[in-house]
C-alpha positions as CSV (number, residue, x, y, z in Angstrom):
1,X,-17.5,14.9,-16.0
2,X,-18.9,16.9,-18.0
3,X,-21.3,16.2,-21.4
4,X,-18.3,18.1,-23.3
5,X,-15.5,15.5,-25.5
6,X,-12.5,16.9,-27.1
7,X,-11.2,14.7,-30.2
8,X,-7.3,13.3,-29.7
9,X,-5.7,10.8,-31.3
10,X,-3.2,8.4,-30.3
11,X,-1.5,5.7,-32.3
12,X,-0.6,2.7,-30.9
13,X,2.0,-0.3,-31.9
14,X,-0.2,-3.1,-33.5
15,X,0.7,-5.5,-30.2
16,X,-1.0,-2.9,-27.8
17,X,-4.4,-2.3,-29.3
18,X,-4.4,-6.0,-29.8
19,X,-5.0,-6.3,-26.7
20,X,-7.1,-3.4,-26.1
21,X,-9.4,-4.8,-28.8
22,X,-9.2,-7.9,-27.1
23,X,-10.1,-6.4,-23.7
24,X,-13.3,-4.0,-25.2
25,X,-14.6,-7.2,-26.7
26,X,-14.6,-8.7,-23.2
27,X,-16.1,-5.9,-21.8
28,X,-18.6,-5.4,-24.6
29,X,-17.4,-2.1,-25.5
30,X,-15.4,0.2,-27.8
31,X,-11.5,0.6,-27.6
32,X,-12.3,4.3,-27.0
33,X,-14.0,3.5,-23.8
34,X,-10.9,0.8,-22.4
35,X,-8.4,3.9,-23.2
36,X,-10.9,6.1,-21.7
37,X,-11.1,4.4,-18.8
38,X,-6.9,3.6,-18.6
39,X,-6.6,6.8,-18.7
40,X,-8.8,8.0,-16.0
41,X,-7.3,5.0,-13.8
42,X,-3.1,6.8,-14.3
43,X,-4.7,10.3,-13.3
44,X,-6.4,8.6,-10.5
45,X,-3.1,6.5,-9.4
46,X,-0.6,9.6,-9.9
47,X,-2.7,12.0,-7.6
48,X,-2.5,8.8,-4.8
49,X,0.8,8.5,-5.7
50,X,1.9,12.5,-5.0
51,X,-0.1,12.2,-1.5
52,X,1.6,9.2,-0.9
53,X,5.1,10.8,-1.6
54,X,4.0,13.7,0.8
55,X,2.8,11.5,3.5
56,X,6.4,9.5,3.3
57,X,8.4,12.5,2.5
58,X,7.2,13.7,6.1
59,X,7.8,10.6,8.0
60,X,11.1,10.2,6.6
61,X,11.7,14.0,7.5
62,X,10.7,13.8,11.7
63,X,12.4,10.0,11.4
64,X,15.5,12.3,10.7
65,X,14.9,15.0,12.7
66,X,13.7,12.3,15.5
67,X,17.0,10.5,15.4
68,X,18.9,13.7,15.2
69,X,17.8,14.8,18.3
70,X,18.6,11.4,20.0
71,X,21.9,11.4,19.0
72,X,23.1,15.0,20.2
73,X,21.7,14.7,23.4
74,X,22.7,10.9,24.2
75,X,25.5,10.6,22.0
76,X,26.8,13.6,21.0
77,X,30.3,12.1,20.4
78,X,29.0,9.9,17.2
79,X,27.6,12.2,15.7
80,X,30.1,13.6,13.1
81,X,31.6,10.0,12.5
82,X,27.6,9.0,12.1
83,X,27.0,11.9,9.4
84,X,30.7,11.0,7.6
85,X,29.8,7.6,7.0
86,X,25.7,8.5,5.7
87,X,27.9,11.1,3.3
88,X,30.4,8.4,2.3
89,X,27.3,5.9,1.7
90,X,25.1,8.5,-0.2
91,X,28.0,8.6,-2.5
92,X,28.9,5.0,-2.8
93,X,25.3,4.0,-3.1
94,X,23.5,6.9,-4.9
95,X,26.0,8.9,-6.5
96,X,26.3,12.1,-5.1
């Protein structure tokens, strides 16, 4: 990180910085420096998170593709009533 800080301020309900007060005394530090480092932790966690997605988003994808396959060359005759009943569940369940 670089030596460079940018002002911003953030209000918080009176419960929440509480505890953040609370914490930074704990710690031995300012309330700056717990938000600081809150902070840092969600942009660490949400770019994990969006590799995670990809990594799942794949599997899920050649699961699919996998099971596809397998059932229009061993079972070729389920396979509309299979795909009717995942479209009647997608609604039921999800919706759409």
């Amino acid at each position: 990180m670089s030596d460079t800080k940018r002002r911003f301020m953030v209000r918080f309900e009176q419960g929440l910085f509480d505890r953040i007060e609370v914490l930074a005394d704990k710690r031995n530090c300012k309330p700056s420096d717990v938000i600081r480092a809150a902070v840092v932790a969600y942009l660490a966690d949400s770019a994990l998170d969006a590799t995670s997605h990809r990594r799942l988003a794949r599997i899920s994808e050649f699961l699919q593709l996998a099971v596809d396959v397998m059932i229009s060359e061993q079972y070729p005759e389920y396979r509309d009533r299979i795909i009717a009943n995942t479209d009647k569940r997608l609604e039921q369940y999800h919706g759409a």
